[in-house]
VOGU-3710 file (C-alpha; in Angstrom, 3 decimals, decimal comma):
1> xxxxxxxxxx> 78,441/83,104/117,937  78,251/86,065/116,155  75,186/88,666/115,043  72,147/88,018/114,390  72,588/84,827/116,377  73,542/86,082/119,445  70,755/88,527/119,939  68,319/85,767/119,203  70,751/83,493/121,591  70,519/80,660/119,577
11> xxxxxxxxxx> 73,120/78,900/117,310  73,842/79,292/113,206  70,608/77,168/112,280  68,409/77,260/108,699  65,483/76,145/110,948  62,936/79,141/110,495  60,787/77,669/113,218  63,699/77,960/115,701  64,596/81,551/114,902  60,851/82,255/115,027
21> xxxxxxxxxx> 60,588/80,574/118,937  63,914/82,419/119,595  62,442/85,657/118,559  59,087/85,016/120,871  60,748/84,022/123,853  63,357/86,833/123,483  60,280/89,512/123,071  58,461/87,996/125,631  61,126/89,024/127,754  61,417/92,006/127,276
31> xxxxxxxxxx> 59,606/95,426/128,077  59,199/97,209/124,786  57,860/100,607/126,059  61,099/100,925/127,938  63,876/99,432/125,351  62,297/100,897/122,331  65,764/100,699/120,697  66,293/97,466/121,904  62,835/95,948/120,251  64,163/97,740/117,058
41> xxxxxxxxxx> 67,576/95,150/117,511  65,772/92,242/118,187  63,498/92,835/114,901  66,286/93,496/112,606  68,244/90,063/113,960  64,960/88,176/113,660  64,929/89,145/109,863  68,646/88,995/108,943  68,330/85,618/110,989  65,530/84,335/108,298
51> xxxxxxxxxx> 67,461/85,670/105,498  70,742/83,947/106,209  68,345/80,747/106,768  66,748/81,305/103,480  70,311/81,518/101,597  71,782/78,389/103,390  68,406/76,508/102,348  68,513/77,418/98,759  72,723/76,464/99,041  71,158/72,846/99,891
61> xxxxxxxxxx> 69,053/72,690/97,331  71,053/73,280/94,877  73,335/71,151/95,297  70,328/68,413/95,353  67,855/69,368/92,571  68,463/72,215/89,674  66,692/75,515/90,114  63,205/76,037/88,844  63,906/79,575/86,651  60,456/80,042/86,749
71> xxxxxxxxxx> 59,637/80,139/90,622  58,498/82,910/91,981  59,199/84,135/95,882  57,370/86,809/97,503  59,949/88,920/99,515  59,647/89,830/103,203  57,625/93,010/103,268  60,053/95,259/105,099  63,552/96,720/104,318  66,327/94,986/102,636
81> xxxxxxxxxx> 69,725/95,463/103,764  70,997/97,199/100,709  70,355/98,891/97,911  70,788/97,126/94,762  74,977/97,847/93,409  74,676/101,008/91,116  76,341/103,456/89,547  74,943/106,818/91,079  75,031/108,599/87,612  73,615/105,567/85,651
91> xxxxxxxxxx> 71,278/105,832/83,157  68,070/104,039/83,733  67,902/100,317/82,737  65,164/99,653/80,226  64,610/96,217/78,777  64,608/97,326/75,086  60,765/95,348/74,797  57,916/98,063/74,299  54,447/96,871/72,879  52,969/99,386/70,276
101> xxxxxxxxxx> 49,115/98,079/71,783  49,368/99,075/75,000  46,364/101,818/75,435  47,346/105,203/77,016  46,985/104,684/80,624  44,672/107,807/83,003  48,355/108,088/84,237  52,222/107,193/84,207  52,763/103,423/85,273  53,502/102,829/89,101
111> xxxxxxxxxx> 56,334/100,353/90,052  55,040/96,964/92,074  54,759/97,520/95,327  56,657/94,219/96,178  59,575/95,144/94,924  59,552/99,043/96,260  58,585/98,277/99,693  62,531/96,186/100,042  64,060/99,428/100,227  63,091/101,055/102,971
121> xxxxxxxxxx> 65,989/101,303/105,120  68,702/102,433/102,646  66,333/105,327/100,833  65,742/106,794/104,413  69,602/106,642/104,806  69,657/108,253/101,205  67,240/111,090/101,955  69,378/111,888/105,368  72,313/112,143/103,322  71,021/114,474/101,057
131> xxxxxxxxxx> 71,075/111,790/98,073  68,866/112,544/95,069  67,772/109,243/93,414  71,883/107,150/94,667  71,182/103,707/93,865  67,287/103,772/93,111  66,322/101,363/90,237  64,323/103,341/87,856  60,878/101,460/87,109  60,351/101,549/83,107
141> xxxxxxxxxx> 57,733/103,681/81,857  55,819/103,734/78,651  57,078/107,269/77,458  53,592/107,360/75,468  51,467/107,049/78,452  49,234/110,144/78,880  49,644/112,177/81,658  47,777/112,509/84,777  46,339/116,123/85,376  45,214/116,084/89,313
151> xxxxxxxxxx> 43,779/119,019/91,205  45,877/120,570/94,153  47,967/119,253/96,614  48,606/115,839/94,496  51,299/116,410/91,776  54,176/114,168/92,222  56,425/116,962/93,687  53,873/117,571/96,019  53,779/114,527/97,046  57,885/114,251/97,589
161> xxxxxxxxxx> 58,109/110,718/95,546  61,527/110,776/93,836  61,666/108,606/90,517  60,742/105,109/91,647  59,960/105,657/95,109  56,617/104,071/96,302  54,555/105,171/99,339  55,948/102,907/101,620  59,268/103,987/100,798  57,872/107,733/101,524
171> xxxxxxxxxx> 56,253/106,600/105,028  59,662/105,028/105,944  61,684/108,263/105,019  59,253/111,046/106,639  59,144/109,273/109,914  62,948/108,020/110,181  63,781/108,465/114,061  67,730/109,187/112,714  66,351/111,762/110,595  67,106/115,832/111,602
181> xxxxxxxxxx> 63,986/116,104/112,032  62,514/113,324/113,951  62,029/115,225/117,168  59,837/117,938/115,208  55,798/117,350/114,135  55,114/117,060/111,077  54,895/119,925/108,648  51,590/120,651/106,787  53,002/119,740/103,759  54,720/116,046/105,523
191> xxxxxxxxxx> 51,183/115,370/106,820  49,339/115,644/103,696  51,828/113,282/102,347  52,655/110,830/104,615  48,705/110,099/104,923  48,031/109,768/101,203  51,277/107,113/101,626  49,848/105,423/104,135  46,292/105,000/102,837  47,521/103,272/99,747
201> xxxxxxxxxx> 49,615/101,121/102,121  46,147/100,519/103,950  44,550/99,653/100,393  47,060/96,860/99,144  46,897/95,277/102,639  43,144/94,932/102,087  43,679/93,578/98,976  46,682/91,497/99,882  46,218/87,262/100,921  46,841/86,814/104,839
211> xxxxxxxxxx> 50,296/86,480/104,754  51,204/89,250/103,112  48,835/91,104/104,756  50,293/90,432/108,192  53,493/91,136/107,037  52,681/94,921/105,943  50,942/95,110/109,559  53,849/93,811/111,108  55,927/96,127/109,373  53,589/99,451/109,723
221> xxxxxxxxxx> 53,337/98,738/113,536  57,623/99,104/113,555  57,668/102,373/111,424  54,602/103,712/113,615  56,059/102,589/116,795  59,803/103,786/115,936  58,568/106,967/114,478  56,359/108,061/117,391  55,731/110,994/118,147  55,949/112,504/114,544
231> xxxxxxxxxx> 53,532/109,345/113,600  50,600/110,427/115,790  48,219/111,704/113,527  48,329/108,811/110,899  47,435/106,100/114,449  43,645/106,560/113,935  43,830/105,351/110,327  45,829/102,219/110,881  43,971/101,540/114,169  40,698/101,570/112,545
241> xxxxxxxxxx> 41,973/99,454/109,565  43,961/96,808/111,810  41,183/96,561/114,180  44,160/97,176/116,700  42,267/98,753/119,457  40,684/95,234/120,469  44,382/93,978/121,281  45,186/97,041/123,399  43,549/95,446/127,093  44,834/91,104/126,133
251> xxxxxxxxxx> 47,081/89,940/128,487  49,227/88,894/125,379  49,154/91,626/123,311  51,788/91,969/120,964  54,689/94,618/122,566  54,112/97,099/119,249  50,589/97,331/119,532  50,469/97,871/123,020  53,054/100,441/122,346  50,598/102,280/120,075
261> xxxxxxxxxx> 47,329/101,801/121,748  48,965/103,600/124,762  49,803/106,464/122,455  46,892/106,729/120,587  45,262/107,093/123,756  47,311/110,053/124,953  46,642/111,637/121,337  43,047/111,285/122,011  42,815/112,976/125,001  45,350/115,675/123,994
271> xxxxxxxxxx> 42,969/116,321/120,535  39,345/116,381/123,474  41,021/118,666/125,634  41,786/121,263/122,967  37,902/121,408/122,512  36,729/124,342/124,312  34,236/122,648/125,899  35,828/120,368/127,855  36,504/120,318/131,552  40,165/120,971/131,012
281> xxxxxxxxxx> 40,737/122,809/128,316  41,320/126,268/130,006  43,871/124,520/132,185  45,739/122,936/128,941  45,978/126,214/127,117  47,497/127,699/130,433  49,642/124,829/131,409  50,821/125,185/127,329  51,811/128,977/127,426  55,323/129,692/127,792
291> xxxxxxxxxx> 57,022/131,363/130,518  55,934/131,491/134,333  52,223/132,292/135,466  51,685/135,784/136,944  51,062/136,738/140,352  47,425/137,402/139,943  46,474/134,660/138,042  43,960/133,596/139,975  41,947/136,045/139,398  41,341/134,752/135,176
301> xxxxxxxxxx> 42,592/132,005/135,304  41,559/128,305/135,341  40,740/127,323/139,099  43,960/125,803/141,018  41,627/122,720/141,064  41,545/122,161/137,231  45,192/122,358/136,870  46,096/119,949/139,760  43,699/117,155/138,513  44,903/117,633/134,489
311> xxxxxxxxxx> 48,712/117,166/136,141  47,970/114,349/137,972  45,905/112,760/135,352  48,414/113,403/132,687  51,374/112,262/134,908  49,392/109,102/135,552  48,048/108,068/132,351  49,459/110,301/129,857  53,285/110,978/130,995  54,315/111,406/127,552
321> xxxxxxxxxx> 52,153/114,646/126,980  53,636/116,833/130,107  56,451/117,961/126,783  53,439/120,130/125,704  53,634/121,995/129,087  55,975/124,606/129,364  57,799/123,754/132,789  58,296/127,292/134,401  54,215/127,388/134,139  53,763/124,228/135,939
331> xxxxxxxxxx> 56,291/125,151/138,723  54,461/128,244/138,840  51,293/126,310/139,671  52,751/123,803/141,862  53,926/126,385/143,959  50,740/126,905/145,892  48,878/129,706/146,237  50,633/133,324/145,396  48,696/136,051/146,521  50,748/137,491/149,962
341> xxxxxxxxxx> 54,001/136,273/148,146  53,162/138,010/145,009  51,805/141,673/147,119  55,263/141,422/148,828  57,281/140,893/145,688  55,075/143,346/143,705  56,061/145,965/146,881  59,301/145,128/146,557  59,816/145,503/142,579  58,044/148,839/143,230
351> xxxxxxxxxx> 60,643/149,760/145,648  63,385/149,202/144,168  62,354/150,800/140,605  62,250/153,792/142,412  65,650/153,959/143,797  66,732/152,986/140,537  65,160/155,559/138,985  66,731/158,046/141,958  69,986/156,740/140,923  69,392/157,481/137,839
361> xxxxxxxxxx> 71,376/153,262/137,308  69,664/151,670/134,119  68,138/147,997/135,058  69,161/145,270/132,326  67,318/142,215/131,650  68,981/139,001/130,281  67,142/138,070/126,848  66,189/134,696/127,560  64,835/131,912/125,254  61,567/132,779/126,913
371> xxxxxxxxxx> 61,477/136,296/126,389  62,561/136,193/122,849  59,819/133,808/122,078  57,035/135,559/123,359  58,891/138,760/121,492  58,324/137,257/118,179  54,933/135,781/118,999  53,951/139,332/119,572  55,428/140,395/116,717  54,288/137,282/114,143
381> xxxxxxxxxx> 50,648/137,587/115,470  50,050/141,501/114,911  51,374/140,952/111,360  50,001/137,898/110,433  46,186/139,166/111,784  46,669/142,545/112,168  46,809/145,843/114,635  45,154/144,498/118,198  45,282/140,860/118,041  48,148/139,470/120,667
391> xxxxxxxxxx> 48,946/135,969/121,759  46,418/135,804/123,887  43,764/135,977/121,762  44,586/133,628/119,363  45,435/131,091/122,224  41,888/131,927/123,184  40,409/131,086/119,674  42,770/128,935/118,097  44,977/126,978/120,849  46,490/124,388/118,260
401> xxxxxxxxxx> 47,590/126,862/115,913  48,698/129,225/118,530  50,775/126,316/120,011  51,914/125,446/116,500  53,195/129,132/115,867  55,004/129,148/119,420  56,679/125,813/118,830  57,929/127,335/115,311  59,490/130,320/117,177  61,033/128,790/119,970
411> xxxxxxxxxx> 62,717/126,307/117,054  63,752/128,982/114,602  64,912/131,063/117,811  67,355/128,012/118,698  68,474/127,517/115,890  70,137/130,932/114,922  67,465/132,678/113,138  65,978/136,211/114,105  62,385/137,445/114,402  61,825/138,570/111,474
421> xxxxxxxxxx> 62,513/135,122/110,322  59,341/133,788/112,848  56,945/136,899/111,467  57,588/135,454/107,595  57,278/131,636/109,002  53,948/132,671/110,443  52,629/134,561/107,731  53,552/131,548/105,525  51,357/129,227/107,621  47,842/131,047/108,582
431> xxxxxxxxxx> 48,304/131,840/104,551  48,250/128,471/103,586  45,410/127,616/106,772  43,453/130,511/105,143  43,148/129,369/101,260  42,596/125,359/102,209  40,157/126,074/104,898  38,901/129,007/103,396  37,904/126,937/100,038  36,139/124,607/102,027
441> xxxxxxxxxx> 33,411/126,924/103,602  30,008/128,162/101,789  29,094/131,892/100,291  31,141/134,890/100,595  34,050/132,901/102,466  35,035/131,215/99,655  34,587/133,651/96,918  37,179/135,835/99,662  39,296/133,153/99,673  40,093/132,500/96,033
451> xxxxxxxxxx> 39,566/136,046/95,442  42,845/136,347/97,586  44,466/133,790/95,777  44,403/134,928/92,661  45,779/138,409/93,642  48,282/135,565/95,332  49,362/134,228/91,941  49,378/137,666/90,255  52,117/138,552/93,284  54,010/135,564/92,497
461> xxxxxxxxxx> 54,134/135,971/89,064  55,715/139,455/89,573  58,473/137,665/90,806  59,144/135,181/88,401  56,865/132,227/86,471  58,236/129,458/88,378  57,043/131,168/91,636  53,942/131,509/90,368  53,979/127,408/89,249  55,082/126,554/92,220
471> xxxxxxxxxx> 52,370/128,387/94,498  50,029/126,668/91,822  51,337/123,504/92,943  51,893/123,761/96,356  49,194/126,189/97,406  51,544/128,345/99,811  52,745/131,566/99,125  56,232/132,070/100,804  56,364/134,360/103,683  59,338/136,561/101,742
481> xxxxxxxxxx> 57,511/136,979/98,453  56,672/140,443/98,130  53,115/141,510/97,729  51,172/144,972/97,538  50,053/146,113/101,025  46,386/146,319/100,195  46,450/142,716/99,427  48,558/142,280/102,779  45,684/143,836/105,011  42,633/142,165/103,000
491> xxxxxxxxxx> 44,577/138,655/104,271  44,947/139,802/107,485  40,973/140,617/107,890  40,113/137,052/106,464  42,632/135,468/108,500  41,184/137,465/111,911  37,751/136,271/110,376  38,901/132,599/110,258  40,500/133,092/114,002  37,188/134,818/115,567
501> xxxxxxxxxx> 35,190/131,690/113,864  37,085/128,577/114,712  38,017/128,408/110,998  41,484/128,042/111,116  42,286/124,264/112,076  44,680/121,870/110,855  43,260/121,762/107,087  41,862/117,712/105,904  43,548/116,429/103,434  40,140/115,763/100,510
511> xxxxxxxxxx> 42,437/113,925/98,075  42,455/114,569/94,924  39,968/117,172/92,779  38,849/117,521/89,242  35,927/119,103/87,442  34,502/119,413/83,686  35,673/122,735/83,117  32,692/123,988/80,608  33,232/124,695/76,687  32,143/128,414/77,626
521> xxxxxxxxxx> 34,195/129,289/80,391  37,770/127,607/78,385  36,459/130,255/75,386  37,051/133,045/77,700  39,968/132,054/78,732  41,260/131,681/75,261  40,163/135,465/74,873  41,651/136,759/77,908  45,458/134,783/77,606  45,174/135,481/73,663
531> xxxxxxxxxx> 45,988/132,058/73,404  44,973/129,083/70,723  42,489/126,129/72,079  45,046/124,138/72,018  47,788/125,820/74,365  45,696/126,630/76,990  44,202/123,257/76,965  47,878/121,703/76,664  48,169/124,038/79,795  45,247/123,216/82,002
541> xxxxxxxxxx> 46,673/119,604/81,591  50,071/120,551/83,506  51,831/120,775/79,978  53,691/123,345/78,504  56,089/125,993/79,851  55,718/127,960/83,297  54,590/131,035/81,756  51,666/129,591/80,016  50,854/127,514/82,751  50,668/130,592/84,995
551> xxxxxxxxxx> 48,900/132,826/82,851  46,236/130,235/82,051  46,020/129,335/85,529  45,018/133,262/86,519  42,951/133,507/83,933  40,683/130,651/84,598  40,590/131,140/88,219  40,076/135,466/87,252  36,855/133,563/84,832  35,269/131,161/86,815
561> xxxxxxxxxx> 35,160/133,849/89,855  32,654/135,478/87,494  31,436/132,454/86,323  27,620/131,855/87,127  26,918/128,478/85,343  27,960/124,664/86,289  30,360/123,445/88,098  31,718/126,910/89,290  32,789/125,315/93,106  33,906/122,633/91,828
571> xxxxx> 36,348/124,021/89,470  37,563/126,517/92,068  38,700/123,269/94,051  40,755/122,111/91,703  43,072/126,023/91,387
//
């Protein structure tokens, strides 16, 4: 007996029903928050088991009755063992049929979902191999079909979709556990896209008949459950579109689910307790600094208390959320109360710094992880928001993206790179935090904010027209782009502002944004750029070259600042 039989423990057998009764009693016997990689096994030998049952039904029926051509069968909604056999430099296949009365579509055709969502484990493999496009099947697509001109944030390289890749496909490859970067959160960027992927997975469910919509649960449940932790902020949508929360307490709730609903409650609690107002939340932000507590800390700190009953409610309900802590801290605080220890060392440290000094013997400190984190933290804070703002502070006003910044220093740290290399990753990020937030607010906040970024796209087009596309596109300016140092302290002061306010959050994703851009307003533009009607409308509908593209783009957004008639907000979300 060979696999997938003998993980099932069953014989060779085209009875569906029997692999399906295998499968249950096999899962019900097993604990799938402990052998996570073994619920993965059992899964995949469930499916190949039904697949190999298919193939030796339709062998039987052939040789009894002719195929029916014209049948149609819906395929499993999940991965198929291999990618079609391809040529990795092939040409697309087209079917040489094209219908001259087909109307121009609002944008380029999508492939069917039915057929896209079969690929799912060999693209991730393709994407970890560094594999542009190997093997995909390239959907046809009416090369007269007009083009879709969205606002920001939703352009298909935005988005990550290579040619014929459909969201699910996209879900599947940004939360692959074998991926490099499956341990790590997800990026801005990642976020944004893997929860416009999974809404349209949401939609066709809704839309799909029973079946098929069980299937896609079945299947999201896996890549949520196998992608955890990197899949915690896109729980709340599926739970609140699955209804999966009313499984979580049944005696017979299904292994996945239960998985998740455990999770989902740990994420909860981790997203109240970053609130300042609740009971823990001085106690989290201390717990989640890095290196040990000080001597005296007591005396500002959260009460002993506070931090005993988080630990022991975390360790009890929430064990998976103690990796937040930093572990020196929490040793710290276990250790009991400091004070006479800490006089004696302090006495000590005092004493012998002064027959150091007498010997004139220079004391040398090992450069630990520790202190080379909290080195560049120093150093990426009083860049990124200026002369007088420290760690401290922004764990004091910001926690999350103070623990965000400190997570992306201790990783670039590890892996080889210097601190100059945190200061520019830092910079990068509060940028980005400070245009998408900053857009979203009323009054003289937003007319800072896009006043920034258009002295942002005047930078980047200093440097070269494609930087300046691509900061069109993607709405971050890199951290090594140049720019003048006036412009560098005016982004420090709004991102301070932001800071001091609470304004600097992990930016919602709004979808997608487009406004009537007035007659008027496209006549000045046309007068600033020197350009004819029809290139800068060509341009403000994603055509043409980079250097029109830019140059429009800068002069619309340079217009519309000044603009005082209709529509002006609403065309500044869209730049």
């Amino acid at each position: 007996m060979s696999a997938p039989w003998s993980i099932l423990g069953i014989g060779m057998t085209a009875d569906t029903a029997a692999i399906r009764k295998a499968y249950a009693a096999r899962l019900k016997a097993m604990d799938v928050d402990r052998d996570v990689e073994g619920f993965a096994q059992l899964r995949e030998a469930r499916d190949h088991a039904l697949r190999l049952a298919r193939g030796m039904a339709a062998a039987a029926t052939e040789e009894a009755e002719p195929i029916d051509e014209d049948a149609e069968f819906e395929p499993e909604f999940g991965p198929s063992p291999e990618a079609p056999a391809r040529w990795t430099y092939a040409a697309p296949e087209l079917p040489g049929e094209w219908s001259g009365a087909q109307p121009l579509a609002a944008r380029p055709g999508e492939p069917d979902d039915t057929t896209m969502l079969g690929r799912m484990a060999w693209a991730a493999a393709a994407a970890r191999e560094g594999v542009s496009g190997a093997g995909i099947p390239l959907t046809t697509i009416d090369p007269f079909t007009a083009p879709f001109l969205p606002g920001n944030h939703a352009a298909d390289d935005a988005l990550g979709l290579r040619p014929g890749e459909s969201p699910a496909e996209r879900l599947a490859i940004l939360l692959d556990p074998e991926s490099a970067a499956a341990s790590e959160p997800l990026s801005e960027t990642e976020a944004r896209q893997a929860t416009r992927a999974l809404r349209k997975i949401l939609d066709d469910a809704a839309q799909a008949h029973i079946t098929r919509a069980q299937q896609i649960e079945d299947w999201l449940a896996e890549v949520l459950a196998r992608g955890w932790p990197r899949s915690a902020p896109l729980l709340e949508d599926a739970n609140a579109a699955f209804g999966w929360e009313r499984e979580w307490a049944a005696h017979d709730a299904r292994p996945g689910v239960a998985f998740l609903g455990a999770r989902l409650r740990g994420y909860r609690f981790q997203q109240n307790v970053l609130q300042p107002g609740h009971r823990y939340h001085k106690a989290w932000n201390e717990l989640a600094r890095p290196g040990k507590a000080g001597l005296f800390r007591m005396l500002r700190k959260p009460a002993q208390g506070d931090v005993d009953g988080l630990l022991r409610g975390v360790r009890k309900n929430f064990p998976e959320l103690e990796t937040h802590f930093a572990p020196d801290r929490v040793a710290s605080w276990e250790g009991g109360n400091p004070f006479a220890a800490g006089l004696l060392v302090l006495l000590g440290v005092i004493a012998l710094g002064v027959v150091l000094a007498l010997a004139d013997s220079p004391s040398g400190r090992r450069s630990t992880l520790e202190h080379d984190s909290w080195a560049a933290m120093q150093a990426a804070v009083e860049e990124t928001f200026g002369e007088g703002h420290d760690p401290s502070w922004l764990w004091d006003r910001q926690p999350e993206l103070a623990g965000l910044l400190n997570a992306q220093a201790r990783d670039l740290l590890e892996n080889g790179q210097d601190q100059s290399a945190v200061v520019r990753k830092s910079v990068e990020i509060v940028r980005g935090r400070s245009f998408l937030n900053g857009r979203e607010l009323p009054g003289a906040d937003l007319d800072t904010a896009m006043t920034l970024r258009l002295a942002q796209l005047r930078a980047a087009r200093a440097q070269s027209d494609a930087a300046c596309i691509h900061l069109r596109n993607s709405g971050v300016l890199d951290g090594i782009t140049p720019v003048p140092p006036e412009l560098r302290g005016k982004e420090r002061e709004f991102a301070a502002h932001l800071a001091e306010t609470g304004k600097l959050g992990r930016p919602q994703d709004h979808g997608e944004r487009t406004a009537m851009v007035p007659g008027e307003l496209i006549d000045e533009v046309v007068d600033t750029t020197r350009l004819s009607h029809d290139k800068v409308r060509e341009a403000m509908s994603g055509k043409g070259d980079d250097a029109t593209g830019c140059a429009v783009t800068i002069a619309l957004l340079d217009r519309t600042l000044a603009w005082k008639g209709a529509n002006r907000r609403e065309i500044l979300m869209t730049l």
